[in-house]
C-alpha positions, -999 to +999 in steps of 0.1 A: -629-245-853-663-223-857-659-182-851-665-175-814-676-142-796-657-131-764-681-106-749-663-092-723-658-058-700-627-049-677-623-031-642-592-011-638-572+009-610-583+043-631-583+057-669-544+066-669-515+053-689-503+037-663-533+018-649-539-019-651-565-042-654-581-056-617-611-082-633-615-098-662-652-110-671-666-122-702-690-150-715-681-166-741-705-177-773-708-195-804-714-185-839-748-187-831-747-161-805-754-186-778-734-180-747-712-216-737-694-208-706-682-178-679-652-161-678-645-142-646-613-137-622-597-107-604-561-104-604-535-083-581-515-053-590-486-027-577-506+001-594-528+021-567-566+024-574-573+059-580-603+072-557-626+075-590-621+037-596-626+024-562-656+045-559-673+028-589-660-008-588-663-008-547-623-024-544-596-016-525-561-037-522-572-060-493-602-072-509-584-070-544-555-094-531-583-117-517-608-123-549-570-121-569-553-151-545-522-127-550-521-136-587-517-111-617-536-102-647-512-123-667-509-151-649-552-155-654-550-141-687-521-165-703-542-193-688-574-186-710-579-208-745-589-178-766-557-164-759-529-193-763-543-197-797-539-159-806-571-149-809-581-173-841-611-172-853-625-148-822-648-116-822-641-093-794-670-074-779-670-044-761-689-015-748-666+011-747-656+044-767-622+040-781-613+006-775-608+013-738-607-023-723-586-036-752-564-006-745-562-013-708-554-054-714-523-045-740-516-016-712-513-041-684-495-070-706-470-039-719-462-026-684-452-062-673-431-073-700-455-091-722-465-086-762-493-071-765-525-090-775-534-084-817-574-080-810-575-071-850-595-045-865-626-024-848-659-031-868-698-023-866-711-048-889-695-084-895-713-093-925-691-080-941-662-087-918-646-118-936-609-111-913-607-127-876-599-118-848-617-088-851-631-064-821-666-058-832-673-017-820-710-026-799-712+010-787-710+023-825-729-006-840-760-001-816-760+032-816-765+035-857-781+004-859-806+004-837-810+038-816-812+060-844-777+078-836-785+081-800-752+075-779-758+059-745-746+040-718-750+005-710-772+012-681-792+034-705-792+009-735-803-020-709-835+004-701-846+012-735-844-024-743-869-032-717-840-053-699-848-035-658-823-038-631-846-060-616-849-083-648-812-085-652-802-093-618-826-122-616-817-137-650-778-126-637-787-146-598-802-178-623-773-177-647-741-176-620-753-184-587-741-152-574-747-125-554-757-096-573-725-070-575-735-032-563-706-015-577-691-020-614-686-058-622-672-071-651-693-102-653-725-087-644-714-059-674-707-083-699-741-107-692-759-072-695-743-065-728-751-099-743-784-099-731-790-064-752-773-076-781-792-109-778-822-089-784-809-074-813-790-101-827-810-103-862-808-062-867-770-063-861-762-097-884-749-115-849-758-150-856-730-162-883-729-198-897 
């Protein structure tokens, strides 16, 4: 089986330690970069969500337990094939300082009695990356690759690639069929971040074979 890129992003009930994951969203692509299919689900939790979080990602526990059907991060997450084969041959991709959604997925799996997930070591430039799975650091590698040391957020990296709010939520509409999220989504996070690293895919070495 060919390396594979999970680009993915997570919404949670807050930043703390004992905070869990509440959607899961990621596309997932070949070696050539080239997304091949959707990832998206919500899933329920005990944890509240912390005023900060519901504020940004617009959920509360009614509407959580209805886009979740009442089931758990684990239950989704168990279910996925990039996960019942550990992880082979997988690039994890993230926007995030620290590893914070890989931190907040082995949080969620600890705190409910499940190993944690081995998402290998963080790198910035996988031509040289010969180990898998690995969790390729997109935050660090576009900010010294491509913005000139220049850290930024997403919605900041989007504008400065030319990629508008307007531009992404119609190629976002085209792509899912959906209506466009308001708050902080993890799908809608994770297209935006492959578009930008789509754009850049040649400067960052992002097309393997």
């Amino acid at each position: 089986m060919g390396v594979r890129y999970v680009i993915f992003d997570v919404e949670t009930t807050g930043l703390m330690k004992t905070d869990e994951v509440i959607q899961f969203g990621a596309l997932v692509a070949g070696s050539d970069f080239r997304p091949e299919y959707p990832v998206n689900f919500y899933c329920y939790t005990q944890e509240p969500i912390s005023p900060g979080a519901a504020k940004a990602n617009g959920m509360n526990k009614k509407k959580l337990m209805e886009l979740s059907g009442g089931k758990s991060f684990e239950d989704s997450w168990l279910e996925l094939p990039f996960v019942n084969d550990g992880g082979n041959n997988t690039i994890w991709v993230s926007y995030s300082s620290g590893g914070f959604d890989t931190r907040l997925i082995n949080q969620t799996l600890s705190q409910n009695g499940l190993p944690k997930m081995k998402f290998g070591n963080r790198v910035i430039d996988l031509r040289h990356n010969t180990k898998f799975p690995c969790e390729y650091n997109a935050m660090a590698a576009l900010k010294s690759q491509v913005f000139g040391g220049r850290s930024m957020k997403l919605s900041e990296v989007c504008a400065s690639s030319g990629l508008t709010e307007t531009k992404l939520d119609s190629a976002f509409n085209k792509a899912f069929k959906d209506n466009i999220a308001r708050y902080h989504d993890a799908l809608y996070d994770s297209f935006a971040l492959w578009a930008v690293l789509y754009n850049y895919r040649e400067i960052l070495g992002l097309e393997l074979h």
